[in-house]
Structures are given as structure tokens and as C-alpha cells.
LONUPA-602738 format. One record per residue (C-alpha): residue number from 1; residue in three letters; chain; x, y, z. Coordinates in Angstrom, 3 decimals, decimal comma. Layout:
N
{NUM; ALA; A; {X; Y; Z}},
...
//
This chain:
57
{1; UNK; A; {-33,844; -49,713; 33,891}},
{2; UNK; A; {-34,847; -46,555; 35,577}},
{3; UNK; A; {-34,919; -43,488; 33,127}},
{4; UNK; A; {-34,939; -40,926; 35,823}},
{5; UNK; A; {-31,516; -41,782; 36,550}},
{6; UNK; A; {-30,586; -40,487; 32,815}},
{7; UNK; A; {-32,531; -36,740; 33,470}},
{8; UNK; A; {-29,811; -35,611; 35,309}},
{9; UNK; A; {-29,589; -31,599; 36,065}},
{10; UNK; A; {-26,771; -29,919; 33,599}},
{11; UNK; A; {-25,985; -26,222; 35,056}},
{12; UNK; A; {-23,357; -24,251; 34,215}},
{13; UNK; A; {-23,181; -22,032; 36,762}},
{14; UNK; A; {-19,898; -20,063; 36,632}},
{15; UNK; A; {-17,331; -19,041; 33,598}},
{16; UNK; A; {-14,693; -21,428; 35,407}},
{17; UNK; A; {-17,168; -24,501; 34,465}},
{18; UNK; A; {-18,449; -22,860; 31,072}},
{19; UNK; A; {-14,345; -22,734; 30,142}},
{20; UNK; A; {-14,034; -26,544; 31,239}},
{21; UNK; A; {-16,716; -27,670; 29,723}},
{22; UNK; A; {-15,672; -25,936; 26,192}},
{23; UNK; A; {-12,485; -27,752; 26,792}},
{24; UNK; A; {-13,993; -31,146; 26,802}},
{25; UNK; A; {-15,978; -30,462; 24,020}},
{26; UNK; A; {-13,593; -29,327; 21,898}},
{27; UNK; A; {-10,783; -31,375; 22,050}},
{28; UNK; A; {-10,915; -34,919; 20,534}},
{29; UNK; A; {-11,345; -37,958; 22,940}},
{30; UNK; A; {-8,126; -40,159; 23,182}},
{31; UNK; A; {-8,391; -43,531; 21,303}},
{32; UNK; A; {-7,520; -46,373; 23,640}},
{33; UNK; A; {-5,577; -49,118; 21,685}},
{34; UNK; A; {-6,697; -52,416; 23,024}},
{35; UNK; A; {-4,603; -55,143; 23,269}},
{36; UNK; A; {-6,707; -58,262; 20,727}},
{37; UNK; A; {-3,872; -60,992; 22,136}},
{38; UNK; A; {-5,527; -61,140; 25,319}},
{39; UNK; A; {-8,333; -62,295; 23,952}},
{40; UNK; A; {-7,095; -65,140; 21,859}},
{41; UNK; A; {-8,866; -68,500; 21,959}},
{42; UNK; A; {-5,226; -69,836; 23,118}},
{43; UNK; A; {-4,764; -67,163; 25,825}},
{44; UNK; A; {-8,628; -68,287; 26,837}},
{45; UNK; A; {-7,804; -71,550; 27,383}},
{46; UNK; A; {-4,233; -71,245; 29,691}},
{47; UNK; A; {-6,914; -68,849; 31,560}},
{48; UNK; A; {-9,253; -71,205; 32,291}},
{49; UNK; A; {-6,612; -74,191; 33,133}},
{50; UNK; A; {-5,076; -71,607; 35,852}},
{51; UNK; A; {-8,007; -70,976; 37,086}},
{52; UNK; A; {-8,959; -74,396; 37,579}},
{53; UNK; A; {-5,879; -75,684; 39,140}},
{54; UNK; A; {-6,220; -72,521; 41,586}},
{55; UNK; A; {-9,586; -73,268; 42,771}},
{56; UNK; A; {-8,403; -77,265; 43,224}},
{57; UNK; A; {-5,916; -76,945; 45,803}},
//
């Protein structure tokens, strides 16, 4: 992987962007709940069985 694409040019170059970016820093990130039934070995398998009779017809 390239590491130039990871040196990317940060400039704050106005009080409008200083304010938003004190914003973001400042207030905590939203947790995102994620939904552990969709991923059940059961769920898996009714996946994979309408998959297969999708790509049979």
C-alpha cells in the first residue's frame, strides 16, 4: 500500500473551518448498534440456499 496517500495536507485556513473542526473533535462519535442476528450461522445458511436457487434458474 502506498503511504503517500496517508500524508495528506491538513490546513485550516479560515475561523469557519477552525470552528468545525473543534466541533468534530469535541463531541463524542455516535456508537452504531449492529445488528449480531444477521450474522447467525442459521441466517448464513438460508443466504446461501437463496442465492443458489437464484443463480440456477
Amino acid at each position: 500500500m502506498a503511504t503517500s496517500s496517508f500524508n495528506k495536507d491538513f490546513t485550516l485556513d479560515s475561523k469557519k473551518a477552525i470552528d468545525s473542526f473543534t466541533k468534530i473533535i469535541t463531541n463524542p462519535a455516535k456508537s452504531v448498534k449492529i445488528d449480531r442476528t444477521l450474522t447467525l450461522p442459521e441466517r448464513e445458511r438460508q443466504g446461501e440456499l437463496k442465492l443458489r436457487r437464484m443463480l440456477s434458474r
